[in-house]
N, C-alpha and C positions, 0 to 999 in steps of 0.2 A: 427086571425089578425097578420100580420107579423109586430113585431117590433123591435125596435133598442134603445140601452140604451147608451147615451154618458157620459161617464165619464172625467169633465173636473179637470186638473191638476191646481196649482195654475198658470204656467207661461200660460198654455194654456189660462185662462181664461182673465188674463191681454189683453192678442192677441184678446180674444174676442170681447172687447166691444170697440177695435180699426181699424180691421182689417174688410174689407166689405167680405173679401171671405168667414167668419164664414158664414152668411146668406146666402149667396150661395149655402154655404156646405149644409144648412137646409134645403134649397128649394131643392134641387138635391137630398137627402136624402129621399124628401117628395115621393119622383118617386117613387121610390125602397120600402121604408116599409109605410105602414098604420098608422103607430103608431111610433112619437120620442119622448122621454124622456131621460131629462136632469140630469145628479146627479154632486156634488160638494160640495169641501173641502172650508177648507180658511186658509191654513195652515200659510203659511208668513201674511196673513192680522194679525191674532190670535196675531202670534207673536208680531208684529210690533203695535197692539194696549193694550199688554201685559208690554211691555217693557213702552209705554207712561204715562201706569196708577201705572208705579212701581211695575211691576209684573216680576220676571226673570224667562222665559221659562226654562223649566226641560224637558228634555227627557229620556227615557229607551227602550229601543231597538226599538226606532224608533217613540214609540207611547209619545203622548203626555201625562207627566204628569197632571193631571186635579184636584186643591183642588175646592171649593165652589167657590172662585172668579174666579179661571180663568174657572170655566163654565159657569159664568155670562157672561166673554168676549166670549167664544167663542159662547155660543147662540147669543149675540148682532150683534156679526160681522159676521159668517155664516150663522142663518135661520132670523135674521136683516137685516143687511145693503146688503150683498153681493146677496142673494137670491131676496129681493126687486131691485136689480141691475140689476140682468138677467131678470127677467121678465117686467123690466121696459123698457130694449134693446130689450127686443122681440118684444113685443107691439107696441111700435114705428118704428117695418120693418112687421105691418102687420101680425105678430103670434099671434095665442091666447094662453097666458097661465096663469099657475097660479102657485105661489111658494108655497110649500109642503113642510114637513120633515118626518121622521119615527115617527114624533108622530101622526099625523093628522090619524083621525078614526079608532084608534088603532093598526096602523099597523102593528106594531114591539114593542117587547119588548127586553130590553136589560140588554144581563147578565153579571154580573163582571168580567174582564180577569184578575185582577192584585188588588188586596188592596192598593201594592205601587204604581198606578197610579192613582190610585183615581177614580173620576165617567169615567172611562172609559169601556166601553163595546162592545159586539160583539151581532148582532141586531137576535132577533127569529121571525119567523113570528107570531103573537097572533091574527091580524085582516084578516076579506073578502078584498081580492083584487080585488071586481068585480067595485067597483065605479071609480078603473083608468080605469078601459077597457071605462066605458061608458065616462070619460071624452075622452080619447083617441078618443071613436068613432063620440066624436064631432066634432073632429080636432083641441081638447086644448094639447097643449105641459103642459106638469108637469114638474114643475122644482121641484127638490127635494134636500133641504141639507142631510147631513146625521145624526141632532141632532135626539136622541131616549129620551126616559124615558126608568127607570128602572120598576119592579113591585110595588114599591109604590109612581111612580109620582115623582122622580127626576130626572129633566135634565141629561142625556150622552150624552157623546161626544164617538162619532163613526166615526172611521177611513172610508173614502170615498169609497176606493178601497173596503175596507171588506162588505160596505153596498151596494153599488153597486152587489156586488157579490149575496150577500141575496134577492135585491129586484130582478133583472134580473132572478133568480129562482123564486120566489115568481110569476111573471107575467109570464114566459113562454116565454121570448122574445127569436127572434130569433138569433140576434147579441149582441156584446157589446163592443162597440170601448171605448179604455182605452187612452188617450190622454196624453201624458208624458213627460220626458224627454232626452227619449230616443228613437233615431230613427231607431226602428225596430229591429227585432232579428239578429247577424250574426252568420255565421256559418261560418270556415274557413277564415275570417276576411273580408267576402263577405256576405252584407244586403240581407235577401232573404226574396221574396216577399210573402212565404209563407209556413209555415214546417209544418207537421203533428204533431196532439200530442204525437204519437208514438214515433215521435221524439224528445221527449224535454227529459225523461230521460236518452236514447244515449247522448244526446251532454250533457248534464249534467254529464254523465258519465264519457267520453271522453273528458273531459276539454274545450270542445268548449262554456259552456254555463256558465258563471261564475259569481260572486260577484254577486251585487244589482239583474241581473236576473234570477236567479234563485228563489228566492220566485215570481217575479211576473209571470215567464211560470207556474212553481207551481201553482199559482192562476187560470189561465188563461187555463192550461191543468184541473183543477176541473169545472170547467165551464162547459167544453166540457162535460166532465164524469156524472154530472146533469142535461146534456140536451140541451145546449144552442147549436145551429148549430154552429156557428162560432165567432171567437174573433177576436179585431187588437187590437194591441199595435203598437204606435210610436207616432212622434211629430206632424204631417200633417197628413192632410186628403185631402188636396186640390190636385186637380185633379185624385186621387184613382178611380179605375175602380171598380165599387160594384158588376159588375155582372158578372165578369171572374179574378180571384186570378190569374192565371194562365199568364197572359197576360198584370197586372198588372203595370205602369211604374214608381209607387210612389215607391220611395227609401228612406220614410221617417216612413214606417213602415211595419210590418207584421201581414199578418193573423195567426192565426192559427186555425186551422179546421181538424176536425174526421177525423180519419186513411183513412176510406172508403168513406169519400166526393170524386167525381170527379169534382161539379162545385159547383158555389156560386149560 
């Protein structure tokens, strides 16, 4: 089954539940793979329901501080309120789907990155992934947060991007568009529509690939290296050509795809 894993950013997904061309983007999507699935964060929600209940957000190197309460916030407001949100926008344009997390049927287990971050973790697979294929071959979209449990049954909080990564191996997908806030790789201070992963330690090397992106080509070149056919990163997806990289006229992001791909 050919699928595709979307990873929505916090701004992407505000765009979502305003913007008609998301659904468009779904349906058009639907052409191209068998199988979509949805994953997402709730980072500024967390926050911004953090700060209301007299909670001051902490961060370290990026990842969210997390003691006992604010995993209470972030379960309420990511696999809560925000997760019931996208599935409740699907439904009403006609999708079927169902909201998910990395805990539902044992999916993942997750292990501590950091003591000073608290219930924070990075997701293992412990469960069968065979009961999304058969939703998938329903024609239910999954929507997935990315809260886990630890091994004895505490709520984590897992970073989107890192869980995305996990479950997109976990199923075998064949894509995994990363929605962000940044449009698209450049190289030579020209957006390109699509650079091999061979390429991303060169420009990394050669200073063309810097700050904030280099952990995510890093991410996004492991992808490839674990099997995944192809990745995008950027901020749109509206009107992206899915089935020729090559010819591509979206200048709001990039593939990036195995050294020895010729087409998508």
């Amino acid at each position: 089954m050919k699928t595709a894993v979307i990873k929505f950013s916090g701004k992407a997904l505000d765009d979502f539940f305003t913007n008609k061309k998301w659904i468009e983007l779904i349906s058009n999507l639907k052409k191209t793979y068998e199988g979509i699935v949805l994953v997402h964060g709730a980072g500024n929600k967390i926050s911004e329901w953090s700060y209301a209940l007299g909670l001051e957000p902490q961060f370290i190197e990026g990842q969210r501080v997390t003691d006992k309460y604010t995993m209470e916030v972030v379960a309420a407001v990511q696999s809560g309120l925000l997760n019931a949100k996208i599935v409740s926008h699907l439904q009403i344009n006609n999708f079927d789907a169902v909201g998910l997390s990395g805990i539902d049927r044992g999916l993942f287990t997750a292990e501590y990155i950091n003591e000073k971050l608290g219930y924070v973790g990075s997701p293992k697979i412990t469960g069968c992934p065979d009961w999304i294929y058969s939703l998938l071959n329903e024609g239910v979209i999954p929507v997935f947060s990315s809260l886990c449990k630890d091994k004895d049954g505490n709520l984590m909080n897992v970073n989107a991007d890192i869980f995305t990564h996990a479950l997109a191996k976990a199923i075998s997908v064949d894509t995994v568009f990363f929605l962000s806030d940044v449009n698209g790789v450049k190289l030579n201070g020209i957006t390109q529509s699509y650079i091999l992963d061979s390429e991303i330690n060169e420009g990394i090397q050669n200073g063309y690939i810097t700050g904030g992106m280099i952990p995510k080509l890093k991410s996004c070149k492991k992808l490839i290296e674990d099997g995944i056919n192809k990745v995008w990163i950027g901020s749109e997806l509206f009107d992206i050509n899915f089935n020729d990289f090559n010819n591509s006229i979206n200048l709001k992001g990039t593939w990036i795809v195995e050294s020895k791909a010729i087409a998508i």
